[in-house]
N, C-alpha and C positions, 0 to 999 in steps of 0.2 A: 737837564732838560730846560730849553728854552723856555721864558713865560708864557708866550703866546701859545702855545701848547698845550698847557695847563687851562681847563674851563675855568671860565669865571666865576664865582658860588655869587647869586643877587641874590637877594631875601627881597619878596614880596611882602607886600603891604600886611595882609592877611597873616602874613608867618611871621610877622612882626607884633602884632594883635594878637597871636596865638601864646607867643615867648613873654609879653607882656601880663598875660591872662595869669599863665603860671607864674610869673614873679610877683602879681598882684599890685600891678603899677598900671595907674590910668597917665595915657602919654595923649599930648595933643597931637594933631596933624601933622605939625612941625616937626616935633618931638619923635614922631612914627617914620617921618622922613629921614629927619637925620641918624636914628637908630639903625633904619634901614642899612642906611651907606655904610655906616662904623661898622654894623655888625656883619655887613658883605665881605668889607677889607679885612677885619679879623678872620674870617674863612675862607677867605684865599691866603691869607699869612700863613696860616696851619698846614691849607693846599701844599703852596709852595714849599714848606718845613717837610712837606711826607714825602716828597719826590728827592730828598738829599737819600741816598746810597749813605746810612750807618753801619751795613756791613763789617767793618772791619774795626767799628768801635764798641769798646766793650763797655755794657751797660754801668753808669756812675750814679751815685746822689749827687754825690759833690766834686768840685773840678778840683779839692783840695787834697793831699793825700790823707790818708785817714790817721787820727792820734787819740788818744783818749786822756782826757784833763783826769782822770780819777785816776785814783790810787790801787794797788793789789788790791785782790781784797784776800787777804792770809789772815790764819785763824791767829787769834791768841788767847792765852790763859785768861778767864774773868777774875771777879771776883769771889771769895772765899764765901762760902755762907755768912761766919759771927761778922765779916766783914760791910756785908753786905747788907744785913739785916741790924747792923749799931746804931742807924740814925733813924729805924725808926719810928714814928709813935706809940704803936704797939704790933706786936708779933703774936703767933698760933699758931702752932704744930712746924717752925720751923718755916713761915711765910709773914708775908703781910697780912696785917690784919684791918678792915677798913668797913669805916659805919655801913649797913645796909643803905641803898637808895632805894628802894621799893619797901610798902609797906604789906 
């Protein structure tokens, strides 16, 4: 689609007071002005982004192919209990045993 085809999105002054209100930003006149503009050209960017035909591409995160940095994760044997339980302080009924923190 041609540009000129595609409406122009302006933000008004007001819609710009408005967007501000909920960010909780006081902007000067200046400030309101040229927010204006930025934030017109960012929605006609987007405009122009909707009007591409993705049809035939399939949705991605990433333009990378996918890999995974981690390891399997496969079971393996742990530790034995006596082994488990040699280092430490003190043990009961076959567990840790550890000062209360509550009185």
């Amino acid at each position: 689609m041609p540009n000129d085809i595609i409406p122009a999105m302006t933000l008004t002054i007001e819609q710009v007071e408005h967007i501000a209100n909920l960010a909780r930003l006081e902007l000067s006149a200046s400030e309101k002005e040229r927010m204006s503009q930025q934030l017109s050209a960012i929605l006609d960017y987007v405009n122009r982004l909707q009007s591409l035909d993705t049809a035939g591409i399939p949705p991605t995160s990433s333009v990378l192919p996918p890999r995974s940095v981690l390891r399997l994760d496969e079971p393996h044997p742990g530790l034995d209990l006596e082994t488990l339980l040699r280092n430490a302080p003190e043990t009961e009924a076959d567990q840790f045993r550890v000062p209360p923190v509550l009185d």
